[in-house]
N, CA and C atoms as an extended XYZ file, in Angstrom:
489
Properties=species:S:1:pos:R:3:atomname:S:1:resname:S:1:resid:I:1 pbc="F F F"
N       -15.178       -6.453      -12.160 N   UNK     1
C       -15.201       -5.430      -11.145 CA  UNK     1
C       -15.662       -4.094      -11.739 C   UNK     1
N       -14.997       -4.024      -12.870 N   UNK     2
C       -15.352       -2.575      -13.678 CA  UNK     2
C       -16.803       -2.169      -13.797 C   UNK     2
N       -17.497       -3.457      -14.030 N   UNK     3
C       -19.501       -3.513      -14.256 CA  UNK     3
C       -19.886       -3.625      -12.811 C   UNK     3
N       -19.600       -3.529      -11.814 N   UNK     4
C       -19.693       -3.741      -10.968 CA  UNK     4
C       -19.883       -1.824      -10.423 C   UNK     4
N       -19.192       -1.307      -10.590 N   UNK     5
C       -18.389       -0.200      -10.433 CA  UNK     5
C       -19.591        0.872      -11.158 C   UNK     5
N       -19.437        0.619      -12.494 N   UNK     6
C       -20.777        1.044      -13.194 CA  UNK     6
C       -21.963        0.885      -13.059 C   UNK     6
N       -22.280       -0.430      -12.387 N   UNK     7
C       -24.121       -0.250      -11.922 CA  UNK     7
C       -24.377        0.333      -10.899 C   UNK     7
N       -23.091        0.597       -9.833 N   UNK     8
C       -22.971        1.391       -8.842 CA  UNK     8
C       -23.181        2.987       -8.784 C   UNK     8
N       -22.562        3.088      -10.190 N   UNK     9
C       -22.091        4.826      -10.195 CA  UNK     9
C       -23.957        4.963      -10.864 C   UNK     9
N       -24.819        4.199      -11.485 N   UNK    10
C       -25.935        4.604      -11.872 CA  UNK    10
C       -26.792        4.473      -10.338 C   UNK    10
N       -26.695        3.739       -9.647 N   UNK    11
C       -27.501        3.736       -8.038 CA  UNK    11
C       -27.321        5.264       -7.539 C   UNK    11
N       -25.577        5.476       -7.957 N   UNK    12
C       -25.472        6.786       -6.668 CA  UNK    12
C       -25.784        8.067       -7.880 C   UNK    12
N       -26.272        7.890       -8.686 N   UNK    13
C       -26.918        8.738       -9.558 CA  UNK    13
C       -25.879        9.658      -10.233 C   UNK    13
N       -24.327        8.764      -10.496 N   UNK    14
C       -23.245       10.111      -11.069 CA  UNK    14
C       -23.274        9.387      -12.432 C   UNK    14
N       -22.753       10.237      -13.555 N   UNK    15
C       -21.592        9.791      -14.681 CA  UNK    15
C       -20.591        9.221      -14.687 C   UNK    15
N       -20.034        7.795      -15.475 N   UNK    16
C       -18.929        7.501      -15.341 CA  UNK    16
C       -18.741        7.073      -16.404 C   UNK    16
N       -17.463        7.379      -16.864 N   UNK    17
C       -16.646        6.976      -18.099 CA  UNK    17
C       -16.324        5.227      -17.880 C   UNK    17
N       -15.878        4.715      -19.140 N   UNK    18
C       -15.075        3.189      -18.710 CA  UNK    18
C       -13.806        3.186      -18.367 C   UNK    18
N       -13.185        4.422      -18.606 N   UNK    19
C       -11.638        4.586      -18.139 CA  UNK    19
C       -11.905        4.692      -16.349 C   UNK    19
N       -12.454        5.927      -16.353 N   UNK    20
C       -12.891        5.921      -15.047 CA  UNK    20
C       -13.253        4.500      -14.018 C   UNK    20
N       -13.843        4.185      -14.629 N   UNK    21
C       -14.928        3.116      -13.354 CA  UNK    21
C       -13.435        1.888      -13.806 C   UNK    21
N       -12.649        1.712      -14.786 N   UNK    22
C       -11.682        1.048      -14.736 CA  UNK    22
C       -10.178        1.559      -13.862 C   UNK    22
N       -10.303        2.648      -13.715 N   UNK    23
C        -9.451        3.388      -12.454 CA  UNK    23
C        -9.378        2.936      -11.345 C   UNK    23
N       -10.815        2.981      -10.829 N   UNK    24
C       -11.232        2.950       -9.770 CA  UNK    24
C       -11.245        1.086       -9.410 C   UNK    24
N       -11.517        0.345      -10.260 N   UNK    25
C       -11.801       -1.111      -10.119 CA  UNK    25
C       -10.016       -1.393       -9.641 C   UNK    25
N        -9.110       -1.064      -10.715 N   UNK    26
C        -7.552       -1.536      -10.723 CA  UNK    26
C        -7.083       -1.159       -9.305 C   UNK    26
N        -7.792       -0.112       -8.368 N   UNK    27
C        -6.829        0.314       -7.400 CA  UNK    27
C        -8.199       -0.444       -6.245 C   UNK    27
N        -9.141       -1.297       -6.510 N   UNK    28
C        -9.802       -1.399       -5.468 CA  UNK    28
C        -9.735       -3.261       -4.801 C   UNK    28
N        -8.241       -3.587       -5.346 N   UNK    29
C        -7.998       -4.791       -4.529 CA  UNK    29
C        -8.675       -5.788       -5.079 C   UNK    29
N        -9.344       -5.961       -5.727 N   UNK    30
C       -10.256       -6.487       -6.304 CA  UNK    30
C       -11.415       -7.127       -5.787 C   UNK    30
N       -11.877       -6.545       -4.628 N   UNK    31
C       -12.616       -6.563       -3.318 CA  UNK    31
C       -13.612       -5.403       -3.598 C   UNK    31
N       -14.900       -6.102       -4.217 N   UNK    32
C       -16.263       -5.169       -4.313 CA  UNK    32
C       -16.455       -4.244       -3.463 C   UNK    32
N       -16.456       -4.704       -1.859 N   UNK    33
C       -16.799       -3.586       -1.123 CA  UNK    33
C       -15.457       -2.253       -1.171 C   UNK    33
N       -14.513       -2.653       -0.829 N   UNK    34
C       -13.614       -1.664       -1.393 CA  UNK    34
C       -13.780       -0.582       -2.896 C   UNK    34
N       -14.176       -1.615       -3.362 N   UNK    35
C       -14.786       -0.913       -4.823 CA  UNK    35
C       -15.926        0.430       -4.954 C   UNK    35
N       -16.792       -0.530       -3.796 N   UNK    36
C       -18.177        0.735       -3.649 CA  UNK    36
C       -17.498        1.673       -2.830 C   UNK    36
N       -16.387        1.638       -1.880 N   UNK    37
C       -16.201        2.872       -1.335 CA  UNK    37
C       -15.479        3.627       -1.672 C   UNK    37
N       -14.522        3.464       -2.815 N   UNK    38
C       -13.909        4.430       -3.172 CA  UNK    38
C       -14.603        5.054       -4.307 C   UNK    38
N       -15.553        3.958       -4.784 N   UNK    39
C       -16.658        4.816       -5.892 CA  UNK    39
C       -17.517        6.505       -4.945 C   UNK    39
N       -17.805        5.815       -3.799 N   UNK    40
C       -18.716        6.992       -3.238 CA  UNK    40
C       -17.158        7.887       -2.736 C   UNK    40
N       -16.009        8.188       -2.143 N   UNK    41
C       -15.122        8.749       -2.461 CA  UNK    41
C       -14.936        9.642       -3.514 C   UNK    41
N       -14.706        8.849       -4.749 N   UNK    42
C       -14.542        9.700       -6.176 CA  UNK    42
C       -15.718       10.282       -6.458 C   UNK    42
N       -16.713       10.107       -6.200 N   UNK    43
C       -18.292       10.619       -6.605 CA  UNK    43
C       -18.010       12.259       -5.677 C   UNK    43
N       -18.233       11.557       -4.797 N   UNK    44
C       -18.021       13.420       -3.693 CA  UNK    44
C       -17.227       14.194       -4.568 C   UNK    44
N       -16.109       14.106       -4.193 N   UNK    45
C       -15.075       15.019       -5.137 CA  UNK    45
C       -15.037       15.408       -6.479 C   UNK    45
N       -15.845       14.251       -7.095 N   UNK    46
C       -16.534       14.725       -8.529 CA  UNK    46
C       -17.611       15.534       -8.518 C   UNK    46
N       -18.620       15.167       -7.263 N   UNK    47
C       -19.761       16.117       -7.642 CA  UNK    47
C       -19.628       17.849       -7.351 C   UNK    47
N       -18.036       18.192       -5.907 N   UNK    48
C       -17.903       18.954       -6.249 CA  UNK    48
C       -16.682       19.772       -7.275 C   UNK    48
N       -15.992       19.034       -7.511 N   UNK    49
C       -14.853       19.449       -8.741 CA  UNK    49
C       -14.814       19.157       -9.705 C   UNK    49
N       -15.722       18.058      -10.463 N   UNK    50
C       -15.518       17.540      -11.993 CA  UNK    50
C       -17.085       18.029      -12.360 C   UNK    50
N       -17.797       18.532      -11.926 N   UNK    51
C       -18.979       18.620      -12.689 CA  UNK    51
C       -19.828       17.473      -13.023 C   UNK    51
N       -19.971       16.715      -11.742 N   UNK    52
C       -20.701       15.503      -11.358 CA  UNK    52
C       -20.305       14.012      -12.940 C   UNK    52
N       -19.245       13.783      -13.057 N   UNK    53
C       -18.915       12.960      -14.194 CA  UNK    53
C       -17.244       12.388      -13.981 C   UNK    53
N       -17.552       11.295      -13.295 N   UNK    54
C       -16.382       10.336      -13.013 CA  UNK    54
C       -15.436       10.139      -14.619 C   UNK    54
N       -14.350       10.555      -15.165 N   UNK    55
C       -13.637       10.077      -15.959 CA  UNK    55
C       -12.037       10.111      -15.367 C   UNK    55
N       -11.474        9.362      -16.274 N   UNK    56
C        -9.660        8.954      -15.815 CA  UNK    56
C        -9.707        9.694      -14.895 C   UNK    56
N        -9.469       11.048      -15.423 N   UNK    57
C        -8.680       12.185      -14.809 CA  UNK    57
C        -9.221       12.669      -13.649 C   UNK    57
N       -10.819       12.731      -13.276 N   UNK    58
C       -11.272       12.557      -11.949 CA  UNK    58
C       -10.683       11.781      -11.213 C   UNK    58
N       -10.886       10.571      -11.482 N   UNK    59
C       -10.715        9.484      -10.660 CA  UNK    59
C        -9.648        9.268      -10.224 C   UNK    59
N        -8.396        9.547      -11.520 N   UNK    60
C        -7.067       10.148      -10.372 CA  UNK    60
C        -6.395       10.308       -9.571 C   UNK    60
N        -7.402       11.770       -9.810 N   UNK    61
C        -7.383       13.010       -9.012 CA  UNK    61
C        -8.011       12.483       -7.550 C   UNK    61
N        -9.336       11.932       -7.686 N   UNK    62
C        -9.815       12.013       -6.160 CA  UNK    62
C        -9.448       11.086       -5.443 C   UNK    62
N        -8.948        9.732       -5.994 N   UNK    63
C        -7.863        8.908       -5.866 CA  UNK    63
C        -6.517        9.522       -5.182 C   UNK    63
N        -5.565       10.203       -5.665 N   UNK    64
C        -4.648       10.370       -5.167 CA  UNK    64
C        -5.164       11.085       -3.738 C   UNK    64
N        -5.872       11.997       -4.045 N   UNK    65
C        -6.227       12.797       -2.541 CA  UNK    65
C        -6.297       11.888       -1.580 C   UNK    65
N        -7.256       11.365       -1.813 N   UNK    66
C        -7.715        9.640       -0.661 CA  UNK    66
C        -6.331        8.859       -0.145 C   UNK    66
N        -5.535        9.556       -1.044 N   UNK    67
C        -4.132        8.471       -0.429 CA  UNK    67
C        -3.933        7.407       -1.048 C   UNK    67
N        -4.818        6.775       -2.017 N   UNK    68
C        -4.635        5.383       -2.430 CA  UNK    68
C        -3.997        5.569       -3.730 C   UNK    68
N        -2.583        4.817       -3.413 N   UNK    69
C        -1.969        4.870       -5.254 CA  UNK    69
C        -2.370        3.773       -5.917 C   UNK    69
N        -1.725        4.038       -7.081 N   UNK    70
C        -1.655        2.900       -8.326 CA  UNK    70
C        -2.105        1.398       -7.996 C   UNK    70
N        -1.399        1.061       -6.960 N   UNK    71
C        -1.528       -0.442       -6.962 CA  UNK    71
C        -2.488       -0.578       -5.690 C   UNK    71
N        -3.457        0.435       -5.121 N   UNK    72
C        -4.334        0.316       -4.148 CA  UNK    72
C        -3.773        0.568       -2.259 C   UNK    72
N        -2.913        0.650       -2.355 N   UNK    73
C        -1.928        0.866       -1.690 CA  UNK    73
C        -2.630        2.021       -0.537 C   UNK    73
N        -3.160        2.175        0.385 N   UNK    74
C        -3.476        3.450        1.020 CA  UNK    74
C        -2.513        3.637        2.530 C   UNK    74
N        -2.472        4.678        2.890 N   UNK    75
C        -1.997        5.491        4.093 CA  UNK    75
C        -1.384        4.253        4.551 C   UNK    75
N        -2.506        3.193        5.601 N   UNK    76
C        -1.918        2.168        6.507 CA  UNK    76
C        -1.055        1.270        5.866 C   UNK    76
N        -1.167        0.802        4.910 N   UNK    77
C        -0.337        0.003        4.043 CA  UNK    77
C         1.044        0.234        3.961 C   UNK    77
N         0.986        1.452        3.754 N   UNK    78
C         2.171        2.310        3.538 CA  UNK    78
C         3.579        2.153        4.841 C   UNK    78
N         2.136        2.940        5.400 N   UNK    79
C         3.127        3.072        7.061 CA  UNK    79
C         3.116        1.706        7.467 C   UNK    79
N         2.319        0.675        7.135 N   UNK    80
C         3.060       -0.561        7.674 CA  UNK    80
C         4.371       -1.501        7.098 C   UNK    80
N         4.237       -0.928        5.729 N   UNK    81
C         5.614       -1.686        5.074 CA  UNK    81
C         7.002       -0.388        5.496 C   UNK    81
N         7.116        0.640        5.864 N   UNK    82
C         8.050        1.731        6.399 CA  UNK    82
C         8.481        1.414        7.641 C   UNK    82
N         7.311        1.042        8.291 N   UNK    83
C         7.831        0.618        9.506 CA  UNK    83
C         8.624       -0.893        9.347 C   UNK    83
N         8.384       -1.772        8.693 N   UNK    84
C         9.179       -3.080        8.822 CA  UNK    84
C        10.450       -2.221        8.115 C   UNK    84
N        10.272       -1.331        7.133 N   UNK    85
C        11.829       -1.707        6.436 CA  UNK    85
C        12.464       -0.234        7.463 C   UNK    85
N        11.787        1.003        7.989 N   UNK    86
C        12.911        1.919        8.840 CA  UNK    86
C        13.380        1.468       10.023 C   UNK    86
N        11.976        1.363       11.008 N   UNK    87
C        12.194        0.467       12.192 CA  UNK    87
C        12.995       -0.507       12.490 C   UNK    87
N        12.395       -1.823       11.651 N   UNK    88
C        13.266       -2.811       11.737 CA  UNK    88
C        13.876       -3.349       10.631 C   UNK    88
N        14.660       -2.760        9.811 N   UNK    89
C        15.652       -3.056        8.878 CA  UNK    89
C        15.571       -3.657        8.122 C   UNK    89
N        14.217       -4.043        7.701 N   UNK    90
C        13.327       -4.798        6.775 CA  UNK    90
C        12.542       -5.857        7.156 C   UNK    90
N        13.002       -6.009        8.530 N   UNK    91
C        12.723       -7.268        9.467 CA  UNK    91
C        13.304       -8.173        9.307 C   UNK    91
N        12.884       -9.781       10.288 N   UNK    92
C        11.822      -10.076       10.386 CA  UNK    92
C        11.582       -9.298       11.251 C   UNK    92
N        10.155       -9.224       11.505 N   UNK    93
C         9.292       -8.466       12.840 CA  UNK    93
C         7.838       -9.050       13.013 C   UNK    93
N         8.078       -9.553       14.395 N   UNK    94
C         6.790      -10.263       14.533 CA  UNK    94
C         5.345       -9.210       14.608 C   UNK    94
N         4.583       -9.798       14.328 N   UNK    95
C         3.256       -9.374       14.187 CA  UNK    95
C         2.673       -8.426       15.610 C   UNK    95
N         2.903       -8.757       16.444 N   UNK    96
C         1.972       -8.063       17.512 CA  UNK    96
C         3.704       -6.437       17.892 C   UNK    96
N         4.673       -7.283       17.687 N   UNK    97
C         5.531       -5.908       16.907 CA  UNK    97
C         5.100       -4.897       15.896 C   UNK    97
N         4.570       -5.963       14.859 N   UNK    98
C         4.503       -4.356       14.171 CA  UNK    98
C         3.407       -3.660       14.141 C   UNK    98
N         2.586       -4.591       14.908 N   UNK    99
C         1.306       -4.153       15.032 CA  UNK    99
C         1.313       -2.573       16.081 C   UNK    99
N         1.741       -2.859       17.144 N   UNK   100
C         2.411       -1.729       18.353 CA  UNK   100
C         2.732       -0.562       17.187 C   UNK   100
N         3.966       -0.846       16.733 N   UNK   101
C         4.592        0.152       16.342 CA  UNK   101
C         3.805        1.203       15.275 C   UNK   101
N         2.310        0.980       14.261 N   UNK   102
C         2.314        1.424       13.582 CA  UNK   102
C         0.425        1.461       14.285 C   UNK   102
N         0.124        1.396       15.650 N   UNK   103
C        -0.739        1.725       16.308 CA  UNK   103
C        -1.959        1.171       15.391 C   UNK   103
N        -1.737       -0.183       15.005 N   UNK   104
C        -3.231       -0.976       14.851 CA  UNK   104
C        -3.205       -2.365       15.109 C   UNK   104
N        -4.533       -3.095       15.277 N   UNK   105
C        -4.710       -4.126       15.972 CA  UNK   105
C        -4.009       -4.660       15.459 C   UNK   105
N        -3.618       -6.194       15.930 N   UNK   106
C        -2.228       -7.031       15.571 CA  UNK   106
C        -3.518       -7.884       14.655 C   UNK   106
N        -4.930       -8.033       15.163 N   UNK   107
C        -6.096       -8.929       14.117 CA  UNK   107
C        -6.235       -8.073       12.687 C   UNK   107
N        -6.107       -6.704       12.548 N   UNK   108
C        -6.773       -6.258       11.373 CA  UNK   108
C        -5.520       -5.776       10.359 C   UNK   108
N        -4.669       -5.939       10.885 N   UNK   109
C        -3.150       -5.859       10.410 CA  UNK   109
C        -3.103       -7.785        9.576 C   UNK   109
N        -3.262       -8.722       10.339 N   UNK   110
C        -3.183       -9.780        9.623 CA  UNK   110
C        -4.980      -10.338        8.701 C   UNK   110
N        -5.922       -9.685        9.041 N   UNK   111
C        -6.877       -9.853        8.358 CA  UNK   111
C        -7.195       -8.959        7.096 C   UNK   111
N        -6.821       -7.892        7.435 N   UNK   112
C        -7.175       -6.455        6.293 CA  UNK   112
C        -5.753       -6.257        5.732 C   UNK   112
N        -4.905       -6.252        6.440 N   UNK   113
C        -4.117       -5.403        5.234 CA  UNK   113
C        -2.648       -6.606        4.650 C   UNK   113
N        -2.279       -7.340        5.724 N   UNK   114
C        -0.898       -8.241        5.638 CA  UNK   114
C        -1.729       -9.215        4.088 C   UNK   114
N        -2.759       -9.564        4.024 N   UNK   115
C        -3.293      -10.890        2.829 CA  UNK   115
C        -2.695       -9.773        1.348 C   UNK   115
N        -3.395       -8.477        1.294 N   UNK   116
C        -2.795       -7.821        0.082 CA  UNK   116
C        -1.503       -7.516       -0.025 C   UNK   116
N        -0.928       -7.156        0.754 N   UNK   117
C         0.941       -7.050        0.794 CA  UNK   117
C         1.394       -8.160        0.259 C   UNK   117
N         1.087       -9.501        1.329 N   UNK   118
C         1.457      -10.649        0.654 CA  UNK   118
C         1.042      -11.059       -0.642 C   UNK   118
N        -0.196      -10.909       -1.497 N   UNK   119
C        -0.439      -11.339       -2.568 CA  UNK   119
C         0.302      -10.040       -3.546 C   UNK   119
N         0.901       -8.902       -3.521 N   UNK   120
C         1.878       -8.609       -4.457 CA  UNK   120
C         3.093       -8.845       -4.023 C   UNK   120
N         3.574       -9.202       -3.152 N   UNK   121
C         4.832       -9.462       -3.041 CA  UNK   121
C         5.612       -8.755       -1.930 C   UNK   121
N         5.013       -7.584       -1.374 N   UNK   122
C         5.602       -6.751       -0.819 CA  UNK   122
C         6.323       -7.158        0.767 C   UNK   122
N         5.227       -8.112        1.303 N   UNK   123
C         5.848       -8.974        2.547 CA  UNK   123
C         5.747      -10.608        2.495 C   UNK   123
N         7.116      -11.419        3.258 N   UNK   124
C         6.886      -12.276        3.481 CA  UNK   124
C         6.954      -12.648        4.779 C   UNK   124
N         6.478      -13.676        5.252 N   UNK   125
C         6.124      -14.141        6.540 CA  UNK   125
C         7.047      -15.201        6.698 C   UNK   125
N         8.526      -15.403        7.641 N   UNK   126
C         8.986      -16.487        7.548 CA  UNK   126
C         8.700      -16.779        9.438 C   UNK   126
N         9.223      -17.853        9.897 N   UNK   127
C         9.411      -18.269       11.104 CA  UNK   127
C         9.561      -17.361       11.827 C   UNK   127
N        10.370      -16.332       11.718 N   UNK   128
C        10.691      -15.292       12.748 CA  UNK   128
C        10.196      -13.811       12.595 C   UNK   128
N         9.212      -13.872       11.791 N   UNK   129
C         8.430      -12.333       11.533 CA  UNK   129
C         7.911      -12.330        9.983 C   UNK   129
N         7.566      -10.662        9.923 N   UNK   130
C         7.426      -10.497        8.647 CA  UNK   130
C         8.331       -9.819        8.035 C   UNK   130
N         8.922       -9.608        6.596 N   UNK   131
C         9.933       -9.076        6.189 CA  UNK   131
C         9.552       -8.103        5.237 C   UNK   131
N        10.341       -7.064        4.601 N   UNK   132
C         9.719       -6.363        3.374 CA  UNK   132
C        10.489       -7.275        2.355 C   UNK   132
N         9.975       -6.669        1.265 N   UNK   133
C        10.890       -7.696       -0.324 CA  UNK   133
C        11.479       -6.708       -0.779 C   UNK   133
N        11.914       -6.653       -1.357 N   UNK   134
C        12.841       -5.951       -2.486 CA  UNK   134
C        11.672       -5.065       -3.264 C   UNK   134
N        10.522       -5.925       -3.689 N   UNK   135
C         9.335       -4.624       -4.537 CA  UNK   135
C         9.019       -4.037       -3.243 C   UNK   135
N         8.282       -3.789       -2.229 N   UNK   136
C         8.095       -3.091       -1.372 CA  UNK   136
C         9.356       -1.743       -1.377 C   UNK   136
N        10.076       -2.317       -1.415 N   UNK   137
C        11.286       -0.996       -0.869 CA  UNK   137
C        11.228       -0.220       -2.499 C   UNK   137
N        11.152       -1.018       -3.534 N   UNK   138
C        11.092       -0.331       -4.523 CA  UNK   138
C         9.676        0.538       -5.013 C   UNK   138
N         8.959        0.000       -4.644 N   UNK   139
C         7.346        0.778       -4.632 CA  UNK   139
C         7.298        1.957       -3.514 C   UNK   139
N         7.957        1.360       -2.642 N   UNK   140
C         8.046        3.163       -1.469 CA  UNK   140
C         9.230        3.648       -2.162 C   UNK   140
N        10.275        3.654       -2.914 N   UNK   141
C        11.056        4.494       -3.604 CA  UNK   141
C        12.626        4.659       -2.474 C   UNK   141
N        12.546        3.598       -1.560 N   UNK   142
C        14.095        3.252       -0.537 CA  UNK   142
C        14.387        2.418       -1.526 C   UNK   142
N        15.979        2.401       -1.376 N   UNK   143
C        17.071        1.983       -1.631 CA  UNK   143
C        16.843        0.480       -0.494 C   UNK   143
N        17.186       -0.786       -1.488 N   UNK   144
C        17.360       -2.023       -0.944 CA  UNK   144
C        18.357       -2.089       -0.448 C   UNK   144
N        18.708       -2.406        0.974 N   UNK   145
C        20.274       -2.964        1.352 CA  UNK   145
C        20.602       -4.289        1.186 C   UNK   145
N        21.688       -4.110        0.116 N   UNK   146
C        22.301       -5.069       -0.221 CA  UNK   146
C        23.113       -5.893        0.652 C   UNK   146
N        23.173       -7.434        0.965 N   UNK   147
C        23.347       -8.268        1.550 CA  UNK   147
C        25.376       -7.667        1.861 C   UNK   147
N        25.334       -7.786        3.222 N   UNK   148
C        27.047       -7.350        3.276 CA  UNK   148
C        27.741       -8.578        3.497 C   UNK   148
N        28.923       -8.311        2.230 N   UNK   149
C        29.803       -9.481        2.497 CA  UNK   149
C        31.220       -9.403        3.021 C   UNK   149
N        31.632      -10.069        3.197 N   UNK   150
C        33.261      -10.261        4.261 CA  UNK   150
C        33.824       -8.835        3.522 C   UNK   150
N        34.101       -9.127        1.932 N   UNK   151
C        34.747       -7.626        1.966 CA  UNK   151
C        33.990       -6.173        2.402 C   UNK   151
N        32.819       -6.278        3.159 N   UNK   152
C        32.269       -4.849        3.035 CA  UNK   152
C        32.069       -4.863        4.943 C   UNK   152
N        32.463       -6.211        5.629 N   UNK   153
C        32.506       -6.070        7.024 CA  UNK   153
C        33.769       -5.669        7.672 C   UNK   153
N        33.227       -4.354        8.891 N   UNK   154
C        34.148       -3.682        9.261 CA  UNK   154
C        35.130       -4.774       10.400 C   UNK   154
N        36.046       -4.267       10.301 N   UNK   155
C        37.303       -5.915       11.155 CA  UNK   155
C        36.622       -5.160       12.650 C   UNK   155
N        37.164       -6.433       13.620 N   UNK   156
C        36.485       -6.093       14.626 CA  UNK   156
C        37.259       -5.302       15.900 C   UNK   156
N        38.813       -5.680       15.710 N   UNK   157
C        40.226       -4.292       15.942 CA  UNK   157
C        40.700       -3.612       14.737 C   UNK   157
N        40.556       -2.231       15.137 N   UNK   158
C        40.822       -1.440       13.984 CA  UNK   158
C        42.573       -1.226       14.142 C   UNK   158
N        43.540       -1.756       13.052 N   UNK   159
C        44.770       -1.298       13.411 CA  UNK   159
C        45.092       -0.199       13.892 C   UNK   159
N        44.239        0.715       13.193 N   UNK   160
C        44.895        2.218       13.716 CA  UNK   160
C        44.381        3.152       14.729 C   UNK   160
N        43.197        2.200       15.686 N   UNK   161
C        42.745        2.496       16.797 CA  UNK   161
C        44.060        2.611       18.059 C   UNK   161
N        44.959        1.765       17.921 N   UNK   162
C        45.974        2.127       18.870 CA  UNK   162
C        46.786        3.528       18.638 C   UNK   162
N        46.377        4.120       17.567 N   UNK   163
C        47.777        5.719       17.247 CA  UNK   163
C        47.000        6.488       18.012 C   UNK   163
């Protein structure tokens, strides 16, 4: 992906480091076309803030702006794993659910974005919806709720509801 990235950045006529164009490859899904667009992304913002020369610290930089973190992760991604775990409590939640709730098609939600969630781990798909995992809640930085057991369920007459 990285050479990929680099015969690119010589087409669109910029500089690029191997840290760089390896920045940009790690957060691009590993999906070429994704690749070329966040290359022309980081290029803009390089040609006007880095002095036309893609390295780490560009790439970053114009990276984070774009919204896309570390693990490729952008805006919709985001708000679609928030919504399974605020909304619905991690779920399950069926598809044309969460599709509504986070205002995109219920097709490009399971074609574009649900295949990468699922291949790190972040959702699973059982019989009755989709769920977040435990890395999801830990990659958005929520607290997992831990499974409640008999000692942590509230009784269902409170003795001291009669005083």
């Amino acid at each position: 992906m990285k050479e990929i990235i680099v015969r690119a950045a010589g087409i669109l006529e910029i500089d690029i480091t191997q840290e760089g164009a390896h920045e940009i490859a790690s957060r691009s899904r590993g999906t070429p076309r994704i690749a070329n667009r966040l290359l022309r992304r980081v290029r803009d913002y390089a040609q006007v803030r880095a002095d036309k020369l893609i390295d780490l610290e560009t790439a970053r930089e114009a990276l984070s702006r774009q919204g896309v973190d570390e693990l490729g992760l952008d805006e919709i991604d985001r708000r679609l794993l928030h919504s399974i775990i605020e909304n619905f409590d991690g779920g399950p939640v069926g598809l044309d659910t969460l599709a509504a709730s986070t205002s995109e098609e219920a097709d490009t939600v399971m074609d574009v974005y649900e295949p990468y969630l699922l291949l790190l781990g972040f959702i699973q798909r059982t019989p009755r919806g989709r769920i977040a995992t435990r890395k999801a809640y830990a990659h958005l930085g929520v607290v997992y709720p831990e499974a409640s057991g008999p000692e942590q369920q509230v009784p269902l007459w409170d003795a001291d509801e009669d005083e």
